[in-house]
N, C-alpha and C positions, 0 to 999 in steps of 0.2 A: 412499503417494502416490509415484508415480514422479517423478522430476524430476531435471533435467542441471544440476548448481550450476558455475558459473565465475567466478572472481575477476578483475576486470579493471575498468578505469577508462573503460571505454568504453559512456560511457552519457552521458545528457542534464546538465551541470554540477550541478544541485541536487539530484541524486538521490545517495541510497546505495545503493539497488538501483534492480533494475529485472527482467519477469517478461515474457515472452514466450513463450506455448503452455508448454511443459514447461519453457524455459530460462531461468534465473533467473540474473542477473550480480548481485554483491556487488562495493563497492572493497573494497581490499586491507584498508584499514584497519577495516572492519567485519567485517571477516574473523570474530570473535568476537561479533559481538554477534545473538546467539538472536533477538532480537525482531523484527527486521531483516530474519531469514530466513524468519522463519514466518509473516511477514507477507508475502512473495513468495511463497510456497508455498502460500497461501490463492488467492490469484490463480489459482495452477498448478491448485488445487482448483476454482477456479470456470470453468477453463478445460476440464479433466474433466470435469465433470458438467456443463457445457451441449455438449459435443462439440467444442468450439471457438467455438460461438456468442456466447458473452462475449465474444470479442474484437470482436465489431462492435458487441455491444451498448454495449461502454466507448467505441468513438466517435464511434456516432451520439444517446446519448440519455444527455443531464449527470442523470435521475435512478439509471438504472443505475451510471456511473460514484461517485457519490456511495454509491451500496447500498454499490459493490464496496468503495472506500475505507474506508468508516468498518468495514464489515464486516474489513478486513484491517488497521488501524488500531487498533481493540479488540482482536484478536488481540496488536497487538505492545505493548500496552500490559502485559496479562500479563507481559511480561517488564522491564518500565520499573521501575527503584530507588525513584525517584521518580513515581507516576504521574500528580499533579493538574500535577507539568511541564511531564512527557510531553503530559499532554492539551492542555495550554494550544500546545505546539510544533505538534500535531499538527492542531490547529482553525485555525490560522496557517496553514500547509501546505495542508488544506483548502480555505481562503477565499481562498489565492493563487497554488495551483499547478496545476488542476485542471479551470480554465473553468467550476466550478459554477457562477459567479453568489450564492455565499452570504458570509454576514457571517462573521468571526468570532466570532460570539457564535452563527452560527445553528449553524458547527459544532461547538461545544463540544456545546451539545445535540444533537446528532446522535451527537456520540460520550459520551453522556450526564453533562455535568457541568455 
């Protein structure tokens, strides 16, 4: 998977990353954390294989953007110490950062737990 990694703090306050077409920023401070990055990288992946078309599809239509999420969410959970944490931060994150419209409990089941 090809992709341009850059470390930097210039991205929207709540985020540790962030993925655009092939460009994926990381803060400094997550510099190390695998799960973090492969879960931008899944994005980069879904940005490849629709040709770019994912990126409109993430923001005109909250079920796509939700695929894309939990899709790359499961991904970084693979990497999580602790995973039923992980999931519980990550259904939080879901139900409050994303404009889905879903509960917390709807994404825990989304991201299956």
């Amino acid at each position: 998977m090809i992709y341009s990694l850059r470390l930097t703090d210039s991205m929207p306050g709540w985020k540790a990353g962030y993925s655009r077409a092939w460009f994926v920023r990381i803060r400094p401070a997550y510099k190390n954390d695998k799960g973090l990055l492969f879960h931008e990288i899944e994005h980069v992946r879904h940005w490849w294989y629709s040709l770019g078309f994912s990126s409109i599809l993430y923001l005109i239509s909250k079920r796509f953007r939700l695929w894309a999420e939990v899709k790359c969410y499961k991904v970084q959970l693979e990497y999580a110490a602790d995973r039923n944490l992980a999931r519980r931060s990550f259904a939080l994150r879901l139900a409050t950062h994303y404009n889905l419209g879903i509960t917390v409990g709807e994404a825990l089941i989304a991201l299956g737990g």
